[in-house]
C-alpha positions in Angstrom: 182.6 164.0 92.1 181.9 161.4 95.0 180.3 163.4 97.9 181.5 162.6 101.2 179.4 162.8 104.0 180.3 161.8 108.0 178.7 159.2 109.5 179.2 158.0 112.9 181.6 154.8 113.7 179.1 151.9 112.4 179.5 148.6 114.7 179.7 145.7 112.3 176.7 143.1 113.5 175.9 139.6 112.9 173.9 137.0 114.3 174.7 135.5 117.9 172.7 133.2 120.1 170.5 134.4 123.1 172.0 136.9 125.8 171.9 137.7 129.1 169.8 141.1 130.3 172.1 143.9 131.5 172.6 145.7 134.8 172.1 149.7 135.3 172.5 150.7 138.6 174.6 154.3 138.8 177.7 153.6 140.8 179.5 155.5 144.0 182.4 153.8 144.7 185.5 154.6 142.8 188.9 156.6 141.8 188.2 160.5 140.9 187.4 161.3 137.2 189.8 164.4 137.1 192.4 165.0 134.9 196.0 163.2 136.3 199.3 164.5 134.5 201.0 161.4 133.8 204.5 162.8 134.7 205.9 161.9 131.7 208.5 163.8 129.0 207.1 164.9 125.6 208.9 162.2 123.2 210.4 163.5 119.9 208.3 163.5 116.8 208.9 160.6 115.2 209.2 158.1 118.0 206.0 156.9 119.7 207.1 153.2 120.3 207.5 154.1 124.3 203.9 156.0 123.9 202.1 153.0 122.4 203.9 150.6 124.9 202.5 152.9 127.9 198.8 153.0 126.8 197.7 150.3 124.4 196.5 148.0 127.6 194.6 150.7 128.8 192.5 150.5 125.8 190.0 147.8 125.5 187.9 145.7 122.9 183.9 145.4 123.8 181.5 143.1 122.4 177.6 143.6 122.9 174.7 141.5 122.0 171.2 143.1 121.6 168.0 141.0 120.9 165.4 142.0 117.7 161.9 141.1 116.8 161.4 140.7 113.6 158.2 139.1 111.4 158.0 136.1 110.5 156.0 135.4 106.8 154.7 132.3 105.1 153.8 131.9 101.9 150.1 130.3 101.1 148.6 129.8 97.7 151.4 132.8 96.3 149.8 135.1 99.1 152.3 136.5 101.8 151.3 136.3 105.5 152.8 137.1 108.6 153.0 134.4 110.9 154.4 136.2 114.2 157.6 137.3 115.6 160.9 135.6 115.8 163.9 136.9 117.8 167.5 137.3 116.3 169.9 138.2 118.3 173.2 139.9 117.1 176.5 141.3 118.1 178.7 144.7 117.7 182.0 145.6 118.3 183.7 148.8 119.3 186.8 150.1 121.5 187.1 151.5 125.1 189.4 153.5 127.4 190.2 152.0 131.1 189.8 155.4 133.0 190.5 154.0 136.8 192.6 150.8 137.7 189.4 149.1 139.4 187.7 148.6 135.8 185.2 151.7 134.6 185.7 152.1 131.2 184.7 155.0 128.9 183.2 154.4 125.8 181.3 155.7 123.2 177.1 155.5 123.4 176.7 154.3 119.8 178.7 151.4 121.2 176.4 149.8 124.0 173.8 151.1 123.1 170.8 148.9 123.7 173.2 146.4 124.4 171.5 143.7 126.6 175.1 142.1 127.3 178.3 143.4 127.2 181.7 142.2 127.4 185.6 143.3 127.7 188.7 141.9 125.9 191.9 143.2 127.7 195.0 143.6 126.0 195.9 140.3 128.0 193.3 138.8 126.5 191.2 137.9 129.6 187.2 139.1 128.6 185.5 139.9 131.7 181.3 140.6 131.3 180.9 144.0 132.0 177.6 146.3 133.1 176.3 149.4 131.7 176.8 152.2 134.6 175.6 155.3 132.7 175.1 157.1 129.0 174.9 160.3 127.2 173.7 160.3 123.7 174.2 164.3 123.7 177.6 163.7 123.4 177.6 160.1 122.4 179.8 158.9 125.6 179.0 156.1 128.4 180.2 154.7 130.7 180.7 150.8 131.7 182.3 148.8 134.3 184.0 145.7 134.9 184.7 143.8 138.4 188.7 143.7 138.1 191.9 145.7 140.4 195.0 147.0 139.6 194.3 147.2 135.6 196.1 149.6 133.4 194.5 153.0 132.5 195.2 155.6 130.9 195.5 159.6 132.7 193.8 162.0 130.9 195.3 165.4 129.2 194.3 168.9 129.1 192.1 168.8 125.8 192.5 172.7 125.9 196.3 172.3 125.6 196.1 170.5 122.1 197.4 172.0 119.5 196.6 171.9 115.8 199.5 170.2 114.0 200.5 168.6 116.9 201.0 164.0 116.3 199.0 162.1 117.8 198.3 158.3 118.3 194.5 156.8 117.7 194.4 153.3 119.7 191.6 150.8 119.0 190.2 148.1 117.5 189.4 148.7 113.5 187.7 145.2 111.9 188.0 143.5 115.1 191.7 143.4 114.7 192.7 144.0 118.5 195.7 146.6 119.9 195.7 148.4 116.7 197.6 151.6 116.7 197.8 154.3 113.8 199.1 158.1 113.8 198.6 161.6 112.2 198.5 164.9 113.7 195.5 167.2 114.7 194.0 168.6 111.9 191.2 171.1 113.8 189.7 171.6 116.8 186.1 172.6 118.1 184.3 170.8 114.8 180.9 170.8 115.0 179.6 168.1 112.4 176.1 167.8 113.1 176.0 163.4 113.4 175.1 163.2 117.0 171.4 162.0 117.1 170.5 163.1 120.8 167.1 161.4 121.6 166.3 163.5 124.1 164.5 166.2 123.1 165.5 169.2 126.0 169.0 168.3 125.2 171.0 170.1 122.6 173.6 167.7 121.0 177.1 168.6 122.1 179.9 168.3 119.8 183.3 170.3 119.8 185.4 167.3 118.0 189.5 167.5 117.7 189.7 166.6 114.0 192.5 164.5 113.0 194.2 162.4 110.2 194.7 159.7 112.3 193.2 156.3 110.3 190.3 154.4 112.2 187.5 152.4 110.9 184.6 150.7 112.2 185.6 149.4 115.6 187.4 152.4 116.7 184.7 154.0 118.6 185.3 154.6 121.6 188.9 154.4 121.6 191.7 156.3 122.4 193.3 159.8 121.2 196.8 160.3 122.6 199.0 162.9 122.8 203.0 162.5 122.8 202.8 162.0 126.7 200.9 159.3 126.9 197.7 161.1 127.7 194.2 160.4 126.8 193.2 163.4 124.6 190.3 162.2 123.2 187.6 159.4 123.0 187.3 158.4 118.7 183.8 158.9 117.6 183.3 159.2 114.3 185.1 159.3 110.8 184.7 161.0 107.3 183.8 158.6 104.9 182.4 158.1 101.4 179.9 155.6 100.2 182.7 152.6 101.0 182.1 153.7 104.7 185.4 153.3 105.6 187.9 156.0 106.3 188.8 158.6 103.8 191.0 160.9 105.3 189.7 162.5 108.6 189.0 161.6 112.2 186.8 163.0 114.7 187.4 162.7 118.6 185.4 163.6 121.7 187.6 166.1 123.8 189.1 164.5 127.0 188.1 167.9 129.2 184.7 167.1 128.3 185.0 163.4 128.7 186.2 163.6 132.3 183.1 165.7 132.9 180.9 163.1 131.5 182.5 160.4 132.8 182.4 161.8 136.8 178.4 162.2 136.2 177.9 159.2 135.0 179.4 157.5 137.9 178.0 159.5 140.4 174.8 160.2 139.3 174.1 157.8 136.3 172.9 161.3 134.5 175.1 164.2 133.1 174.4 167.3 135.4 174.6 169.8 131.9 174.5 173.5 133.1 172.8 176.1 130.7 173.7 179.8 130.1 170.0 180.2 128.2 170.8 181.9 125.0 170.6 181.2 121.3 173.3 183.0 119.1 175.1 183.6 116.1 178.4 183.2 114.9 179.7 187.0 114.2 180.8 186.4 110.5 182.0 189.7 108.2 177.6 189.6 107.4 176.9 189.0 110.9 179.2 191.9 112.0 178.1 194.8 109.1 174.3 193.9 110.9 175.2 194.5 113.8 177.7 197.2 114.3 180.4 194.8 115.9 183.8 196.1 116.1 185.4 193.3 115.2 184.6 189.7 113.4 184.6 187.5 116.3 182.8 186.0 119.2 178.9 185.2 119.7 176.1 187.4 118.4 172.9 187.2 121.1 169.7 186.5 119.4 167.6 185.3 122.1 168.3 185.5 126.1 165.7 182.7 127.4 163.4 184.6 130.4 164.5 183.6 134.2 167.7 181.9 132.7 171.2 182.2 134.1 172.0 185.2 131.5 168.7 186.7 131.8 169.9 187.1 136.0 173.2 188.1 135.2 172.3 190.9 132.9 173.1 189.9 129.5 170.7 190.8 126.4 170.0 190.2 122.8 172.4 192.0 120.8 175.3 191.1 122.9 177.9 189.6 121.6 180.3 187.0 123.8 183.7 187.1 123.4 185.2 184.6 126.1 183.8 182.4 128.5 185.7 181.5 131.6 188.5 182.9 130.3 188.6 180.9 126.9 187.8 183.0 123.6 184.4 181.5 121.8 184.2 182.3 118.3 181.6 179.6 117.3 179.1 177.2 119.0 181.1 174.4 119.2 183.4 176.3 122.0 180.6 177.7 123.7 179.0 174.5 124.3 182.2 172.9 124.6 183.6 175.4 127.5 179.5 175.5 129.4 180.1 171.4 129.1 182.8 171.6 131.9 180.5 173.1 134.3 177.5 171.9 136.5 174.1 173.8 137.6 174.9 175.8 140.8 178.9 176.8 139.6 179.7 180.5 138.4 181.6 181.3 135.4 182.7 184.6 134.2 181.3 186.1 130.5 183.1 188.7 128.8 180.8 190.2 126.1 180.4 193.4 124.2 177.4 195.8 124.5 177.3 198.6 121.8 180.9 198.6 121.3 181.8 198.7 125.1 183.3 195.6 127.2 181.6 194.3 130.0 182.1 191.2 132.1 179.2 189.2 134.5 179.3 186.1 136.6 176.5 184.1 136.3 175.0 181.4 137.9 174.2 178.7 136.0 171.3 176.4 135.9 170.2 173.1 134.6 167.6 172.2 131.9 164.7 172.9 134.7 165.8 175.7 135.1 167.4 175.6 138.6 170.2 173.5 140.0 169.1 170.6 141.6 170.6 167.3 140.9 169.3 165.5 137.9 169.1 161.4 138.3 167.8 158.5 135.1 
């Protein structure tokens, strides 16, 4: 039986000629990253004609170009010698999602990464160059800019409102072939896969994927998830695939509540400003639950509470167990990180949790990865 594995969107590459060094400068000036209703009735089921019409200009297609050394050998007398270094450059392609109408675009990190030139295709077909303004490998999403007004972009949806079984459209660029739209429903929500390779070591990988049924393929990353409204649910990441590489059946799909979050520190502050509760759990399984004395099979079981951390000054203990978080039931780490991703160091949330069989609730305040709340910059 073939084993299928998930692998993250692979950017085809080939060999280019020499590029131009890129720009990374964090960026002040622009429209607010926060969610905008696009006032706009949900369409029936089986027609999304008017829903691809509205957003496939919002969606874009990048090209980067990244520079390698690699060794250069002679052969002398049947012996093999290295000679020195030659550069080859090469080029990748991926998708992107026009977030504001004066040109930032949000895209995955796999996608521009070590890019040393990027560039946009619009739907129009006008390619503008475009700069790198900020990443986050913890959740594989960056952010880049182009010098244009008035473009097309899409509003984003409430992530928290999708629903499994509900269609959806995945816009992008599979194979180079431009404006490519596909459809399926949402299979799943709060997946936590395990394919984010976060370099930075403080920095727990953050993944809480909408899985759907959608078809994409390499080129896809970092395009678009929409819902029936013609909102931007989610930013394509990654695919299941077998040894072909190509997709097999399933989708995978950065939340747009998390995205906008991203997205707004990026700009701002060319850093994400992650806030941390400072605990290491367990999902409460039927095993988990018998342990522990838990009334019922759900929420977070406390292992660890991290000393001088935001849970450490609100109260909370090992042997807790978390049931909701701002409101929002967390039954595995996927929605925990998910639902701590939408906040920054210095805000409050609420956590309802269970001590020996009795319910209690705490604010606390929450801090960042040093361990207090001042702002964080690259």
């Amino acid at each position: 039986m073939k084993r299928i594995v998930v692998i993250m969107l692979a950017t085809c590459a080939m060999m280019m000629q020499a590029c131009a060094q890129r720009s990374e400068e964090p960026v002040h000036k622009s429209e607010p990253l926060t969610p905008v209703p696009a006032q706009r009735p949900a369409l029936t089921l089986t027609d999304f004609t008017d829903v691809a019409a509205a957003t496939i200009d919002a969606v874009v297609h990048i090209k980067t170009e990244m520079t390698q050394l690699t060794p250069l050998y002679q052969s002398f007398f049947g012996f093999i010698i290295q000679q020195g270094m030659q550069r080859q450059t090469y080029s990748a392609f991926g998708s992107g999602v026009i977030i504001t109408s004066d040109g930032y675009i949000l895209t995955n990190n796999h996608v521009v990464q070590d890019a040393e030139k990027i560039s946009v295709t619009l739907n129009d077909r006008r390619e503008l160059p475009a700069r790198l303004v900020g990443t986050d490998p913890a959740t594989d999403l960056a952010v880049i800019k182009v010098e244009a007004e008035g473009l097309t972009y899409m509003p984003f949806g409430n992530s928290d409102q999708v629903r499994v079984g509900e269609p959806v459209l995945a816009i992008g660029n599979p194979f180079n072939l431009t404006s490519t739209v596909t459809g399926g429903i949402v299979s799943a929500k709060a997946r936590n896969m395990h394919i984010i390779d976060n370099p930075r070591t403080n920095e727990t990988p953050l993944e809480s994927f909408i899985q759907t049924d959608a078809a994409v393929n390499s080129g896809n990353s970092g395009g678009a998830l929409v819902n029936s409204r013609a909102e931007l649910i989610g930013i394509v990441t990654a695919i299941a695939s077998g040894n072909s590489g190509n997709y097999i059946g399933y989708s995978f799909a950065i939340p747009s509540n998390l995205a906008v979050k991203v997205a707004g520190d990026l700009q701002r502050y060319g850093y994400v400003q992650r806030a941390y509760l400072g605990v290491q759990v367990t999902e409460v399984d039927a095993n988990v639950a018998r342990q522990t004395g838990a009334r019922e099979i759900r929420g977070l079981y406390i292992a660890k509470v991290t000393p001088g951390c935001a849970a450490d000054h609100a109260g909370m203990k090992q042997g807790d167990i978390i049931l909701r978080v701002a409101g929002k039931s967390v039954n595995t780490f996927a929605e925990l990180m998910e639902e701590l991703g939408l906040f920054s160091p210095g805000e409050d949330v609420e956590v309802d949790f269970e001590r020996n069989g009795h319910a209690q609730t705490v604010t606390a305040h929450l801090l960042n990865s040093q361990g207090n709340t001042e702002i964080i910059r690259r």
